[in-house]
N, C-alpha and C positions, 0 to 999 in steps of 0.2 A: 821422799820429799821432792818436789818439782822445783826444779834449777830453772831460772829466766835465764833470756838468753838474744841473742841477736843471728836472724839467716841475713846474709848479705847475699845480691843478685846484680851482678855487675854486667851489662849490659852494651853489646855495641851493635845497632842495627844492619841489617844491609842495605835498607831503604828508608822508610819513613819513620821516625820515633814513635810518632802518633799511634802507628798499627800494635807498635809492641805494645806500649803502654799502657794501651785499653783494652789487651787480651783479658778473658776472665779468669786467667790460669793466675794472675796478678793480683787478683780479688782478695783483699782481706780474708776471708772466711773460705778460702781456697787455701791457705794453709794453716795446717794444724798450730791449734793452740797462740795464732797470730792476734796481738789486738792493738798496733798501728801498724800503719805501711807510710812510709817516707819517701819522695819522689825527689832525685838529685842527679844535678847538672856536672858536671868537672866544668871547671874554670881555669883549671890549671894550663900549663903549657904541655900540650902533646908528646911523648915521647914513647920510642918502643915498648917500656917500661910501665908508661903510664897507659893504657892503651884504651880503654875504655870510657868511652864520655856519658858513661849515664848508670845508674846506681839505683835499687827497691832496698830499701831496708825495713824487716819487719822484726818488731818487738814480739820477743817469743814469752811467754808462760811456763810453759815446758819445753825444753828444750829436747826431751827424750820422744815427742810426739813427732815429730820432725824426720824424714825422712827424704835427705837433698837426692840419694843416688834415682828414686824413685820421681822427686820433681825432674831434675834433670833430664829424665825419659822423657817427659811431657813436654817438655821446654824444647825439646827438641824439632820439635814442629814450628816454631818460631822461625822468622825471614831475623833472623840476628846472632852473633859469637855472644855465647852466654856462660857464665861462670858463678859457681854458689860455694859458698860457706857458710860451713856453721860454726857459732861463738857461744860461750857458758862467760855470762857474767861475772866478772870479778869485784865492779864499783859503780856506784851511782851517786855521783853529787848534782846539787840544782841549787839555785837563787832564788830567792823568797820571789813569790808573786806568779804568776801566768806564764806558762810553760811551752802553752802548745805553739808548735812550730807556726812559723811567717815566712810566705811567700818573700823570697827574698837574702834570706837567712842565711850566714855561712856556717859550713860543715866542714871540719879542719878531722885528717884520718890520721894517722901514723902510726905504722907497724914496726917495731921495736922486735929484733933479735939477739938478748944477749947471749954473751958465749956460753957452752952447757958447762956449765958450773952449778952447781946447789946456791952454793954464797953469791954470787952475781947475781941468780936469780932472787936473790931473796933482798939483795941489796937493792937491785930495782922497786923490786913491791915496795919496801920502804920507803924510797926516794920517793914514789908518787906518793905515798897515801901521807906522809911525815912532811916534805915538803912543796912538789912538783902541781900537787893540786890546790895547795892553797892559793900560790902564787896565781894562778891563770884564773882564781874567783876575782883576785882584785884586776883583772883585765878589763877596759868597759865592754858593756856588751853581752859578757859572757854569763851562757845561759844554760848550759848543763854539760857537764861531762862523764863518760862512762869509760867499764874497760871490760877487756875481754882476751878470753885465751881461748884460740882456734883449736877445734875440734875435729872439722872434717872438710876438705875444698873437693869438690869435684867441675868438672867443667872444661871447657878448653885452657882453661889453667893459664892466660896470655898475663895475668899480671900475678907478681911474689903476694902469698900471702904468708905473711908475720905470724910466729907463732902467740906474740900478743898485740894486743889494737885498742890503742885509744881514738874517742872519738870524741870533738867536742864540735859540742853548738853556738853560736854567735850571732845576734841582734846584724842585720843589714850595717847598720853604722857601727864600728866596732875599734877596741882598738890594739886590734893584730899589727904586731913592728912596731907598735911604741914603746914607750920608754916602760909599762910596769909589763907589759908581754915581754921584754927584755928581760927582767930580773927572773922570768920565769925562767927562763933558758941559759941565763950566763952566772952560772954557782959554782962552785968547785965542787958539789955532790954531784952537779949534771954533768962537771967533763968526767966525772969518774967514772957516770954511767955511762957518756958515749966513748972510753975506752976501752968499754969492755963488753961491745959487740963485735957479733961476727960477720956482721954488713951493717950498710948506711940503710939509714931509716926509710921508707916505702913510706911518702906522705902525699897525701891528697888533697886538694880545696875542692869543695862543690859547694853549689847552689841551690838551696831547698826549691825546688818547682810546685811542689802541691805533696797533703798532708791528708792524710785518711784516717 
């Protein structure tokens, strides 16, 4: 049975974005079993950490079709520091109505490491799917969230990749750091999950650029 799944392609030019981004190695239908390609900006603040200002995410079908050590060959021809993963979906929720990304969009990441315990791990899946997701539907704005547990990273490897990732989507106007995005994050199940990693969370903001 064919597992969905997400390649993430984190991207830092040495010149011009433009040239990367309209490579045809970037093409939809340039990677297997791909059927969108998402084009995002970081917004964040720069840091060693953070290193990357630009991001392809494509919606996989199969994720066993896929074959990053063999993109990454290709990719190497590129004028840019380039870094891929591959993701096996864990969750998909979405909000009634029209889905497809908007120029303008925000894209919140966060790589979650809990410590290798059986039970931690499993208290987390809970945490999200029992409570952490509901919370963040009644956020305004918010327009889908997914999750994922990393598979394979090859690349220059400049930024931590989380061995799970959530990623949600959010309306341009939104309302990240208010008071109901608050209740998402301040429970006594969430300090319990963020005791019981083994680093601080790897989080990301970008900016939808354009949508395939």
């Amino acid at each position: 049975m064919a597992k969905a799944g997400l390649l993430s392609i984190q991207i830092e030019p040495r010149d011009k974005w433009e040239e990367v981004r309209d490579s045809s190695l970037f093409a939809v239908d340039a990677i297997p079993s791909a059927s969108s390609k998402l084009v995002l900006m970081a917004t964040d603040v720069s840091k060693p950490e953070k290193y990357y200002q630009y991001e392809l995410q494509f919606q996989l079908e199969d994720i066993s079709k896929v074959d990053i050590f063999k993109l990454n060959a290709a990719l190497n021809e590129l004028p840019a520091v380039v870094e891929l993963a591959l993701y096996e979906r864990l969750n998909f929720d979405k909000r009634d109505g029209p889905l497809n990304p908007q120029t303008g969009d925000i894209v919140i990441k966060v790589g979650l490491t809990p410590k290798n315990d059986p039970d931690v791990f499993q208290d987390y899946h809970n945490w999200y799917t029992t409570e952490h997701i509901h919370r963040l539907k009644a956020v305004e704005g918010w327009k889908t969230g997914s999750r994922y547990q990393l598979l394979q990273q090859v690349g220059s490897k400049q930024e931590y990749a989380a061995p799970l990732l959530s990623i949600h989507q959010y309306k341009a106007v939104n309302g990240l750091g208010g008071e109901e995005w608050a209740k998402s994050v301040r429970t006594e199940w969430t300090l319990r999950i963020d005791s019981n990693k083994e680093r601080l969370p790897h989080r990301r903001v970008l900016q939808v650029e354009d949508f395939k």
